[in-house]
N, C-alpha and C positions, 0 to 999 in steps of 0.2 A: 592233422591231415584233412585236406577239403573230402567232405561227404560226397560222394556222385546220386544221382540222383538211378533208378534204378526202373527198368521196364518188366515187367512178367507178357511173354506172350502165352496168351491165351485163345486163340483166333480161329484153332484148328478142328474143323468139324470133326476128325475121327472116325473115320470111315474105318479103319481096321478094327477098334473099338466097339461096333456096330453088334449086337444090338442096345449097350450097355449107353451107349450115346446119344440114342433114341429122342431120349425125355431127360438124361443128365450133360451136362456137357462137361468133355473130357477132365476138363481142370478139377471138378465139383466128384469125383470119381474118388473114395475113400482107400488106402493102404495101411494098414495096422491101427483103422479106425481113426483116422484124419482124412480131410479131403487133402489132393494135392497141392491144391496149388497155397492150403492155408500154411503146409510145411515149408514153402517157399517165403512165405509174410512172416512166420515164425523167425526163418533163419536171417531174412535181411533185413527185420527189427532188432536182431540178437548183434546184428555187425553195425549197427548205427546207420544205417540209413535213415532216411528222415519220407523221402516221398518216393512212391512209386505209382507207376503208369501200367494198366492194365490195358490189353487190347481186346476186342472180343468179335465174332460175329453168332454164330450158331448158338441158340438160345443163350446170348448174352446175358439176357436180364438175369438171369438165376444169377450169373455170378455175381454183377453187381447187387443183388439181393444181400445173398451169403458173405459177402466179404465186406461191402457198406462203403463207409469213406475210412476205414485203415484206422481207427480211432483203438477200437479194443487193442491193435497193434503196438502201438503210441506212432502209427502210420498217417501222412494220408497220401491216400489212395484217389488215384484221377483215371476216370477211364474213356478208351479211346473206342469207337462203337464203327465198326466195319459192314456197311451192308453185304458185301461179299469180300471172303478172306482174301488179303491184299498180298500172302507168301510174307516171309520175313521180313526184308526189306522194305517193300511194299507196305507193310505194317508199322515199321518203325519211324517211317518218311511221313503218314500221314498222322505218327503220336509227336512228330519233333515237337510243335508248340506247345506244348502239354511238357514234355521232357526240358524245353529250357532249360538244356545246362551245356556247356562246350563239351561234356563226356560223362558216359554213364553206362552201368552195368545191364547187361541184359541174358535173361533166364529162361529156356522153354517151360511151361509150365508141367509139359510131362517129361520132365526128369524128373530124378530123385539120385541124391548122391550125398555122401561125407563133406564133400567139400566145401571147405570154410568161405563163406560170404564174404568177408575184411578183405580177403586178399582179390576180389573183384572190385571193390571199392578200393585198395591200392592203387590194382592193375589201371581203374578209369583214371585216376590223378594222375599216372605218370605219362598216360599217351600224350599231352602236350608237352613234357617236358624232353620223350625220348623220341620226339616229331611222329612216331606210329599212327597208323591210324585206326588199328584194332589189336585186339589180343584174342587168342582165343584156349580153352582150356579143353586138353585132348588127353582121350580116354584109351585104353588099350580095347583093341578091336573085338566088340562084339561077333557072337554066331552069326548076328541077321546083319552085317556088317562088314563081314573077312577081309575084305579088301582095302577100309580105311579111305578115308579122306583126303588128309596132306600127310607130309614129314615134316620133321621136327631137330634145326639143326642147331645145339644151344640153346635161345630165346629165338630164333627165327623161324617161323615158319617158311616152309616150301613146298614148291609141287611133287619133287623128285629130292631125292639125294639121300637118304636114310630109312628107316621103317617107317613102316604106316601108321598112324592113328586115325583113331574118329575124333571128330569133332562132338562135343560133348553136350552143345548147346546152352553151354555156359560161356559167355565174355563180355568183352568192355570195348567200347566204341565211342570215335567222335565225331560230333553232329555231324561236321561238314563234308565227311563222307557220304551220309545220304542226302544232303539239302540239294544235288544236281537233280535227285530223281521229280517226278511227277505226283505231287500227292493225289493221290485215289487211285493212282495204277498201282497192279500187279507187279510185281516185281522181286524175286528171287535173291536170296543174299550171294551165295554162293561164285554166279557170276562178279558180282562188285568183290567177295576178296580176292578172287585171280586177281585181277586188275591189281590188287595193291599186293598180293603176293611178289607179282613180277617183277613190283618195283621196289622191295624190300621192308614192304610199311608194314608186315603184320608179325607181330611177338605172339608168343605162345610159351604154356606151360605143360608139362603133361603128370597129368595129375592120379594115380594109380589104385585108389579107394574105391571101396563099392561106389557102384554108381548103378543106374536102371534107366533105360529110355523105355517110359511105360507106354506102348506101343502098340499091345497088343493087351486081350484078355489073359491069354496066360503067362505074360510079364508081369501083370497087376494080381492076377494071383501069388506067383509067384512069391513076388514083391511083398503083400500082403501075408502072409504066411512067416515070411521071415520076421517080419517086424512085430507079429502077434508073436514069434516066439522069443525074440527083445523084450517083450514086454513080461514076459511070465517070469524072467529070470531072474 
């Protein structure tokens, strides 16, 4: 099975986060005594990925610091430097050249969840094969949440037609969905999957495991707390 190549966005100042964001930047932010985003380099070295793209703006450099070129990983690691965060898409349009691949996986860096990395690295090989132009991996609706993102009918996502999930900030995408956009503009992902919602092009899986959008301080406690008591056991 072709490897995709895989992004971590990391770009997010963290304003909720605040004052913990200060002087660390969100990704560099520890839960059960790991930083996040290394649980993220952990898991899609553990699924064979081979190279991943990092994006950054808000004290960048630390992370590229802390994380290097992805070697300890058996990674490398290329990163994408934002002078003001570009929003998800926006970010992803100006890492394409770096990404170089017709499809690849892509992870917020503040999640944390069970789910298996391989099956994001599936999900990017078969968007050319099942014409999609994304996928995405939806979680059952958080407190700060309630109301959900899209439906889920089968493999297809939708605006309407069944219950709600979130979006989990976990999926797999291909280039040429964002190569129309403007690299160094802003730009929102969301609006771009309407568009291919409407026209049938986005698969989805919905995945029912712990998961956390750390979010907030007392998610990252939280979170935190559980995974120290993982570890005692």
């Amino acid at each position: 099975m072709p490897i995709a190549t895989a992004m971590i966005l990391a770009a997010g100042r963290g304003e909720r986060m605040r004052p913990l964001t200060d002087h660390t930047p969100k990704p560099l932010l520890e839960a059960g005594g790991r930083a996040l985003i290394f649980r993220h380099l952990d898991k899609l070295a553990a699924a064979g990925f081979l190279q991943v793209v990092v994006n950054y703006a808000h004290l960048g450099a630390k992370i590229e610091e802390a994380v290097g070129d992805g070697s300890r990983w058996g990674l490398r690691v290329r990163y994408s430097p934002e002078t003001q965060a570009l929003e998800t898409a926006g970010g992803i349009r100006q890492a394409l050249p770096l990404i170089a691949s017709p499809a690849f996986a892509v992870v917020n860096a503040d999640v944390f969840s069970d789910y298996e990395y391989s099956l994001l690295a599936t999900a990017a090989s078969n968007l050319s094969r099942t014409g999609m132009q994304a996928h995405l991996v939806l979680v059952d609706n958080p407190p700060h949440n309630p109301d959900g993102d899209f439906c889920l009918s089968g493999h297809k996502v939708l605006e309407t037609g069944g219950p709600r999930l979130t979006f989990s900030g976990m999926g797999a995408y291909r280039s040429e969905l964002f190569e129309p956009l403007i690299p160094g503009a802003k730009q929102a992902l969301a609006p771009l999957l309407r568009g291919q919602i409407a026209q049938g092009r986005v698969s989805g899986e919905h995945f029912n495991g712990p998961w956390t959008d750390v979010g907030t301080p007392e998610r990252l406690a939280d979170l935190d707390a559980r995974l120290r008591k993982e570890l005692r056991r």
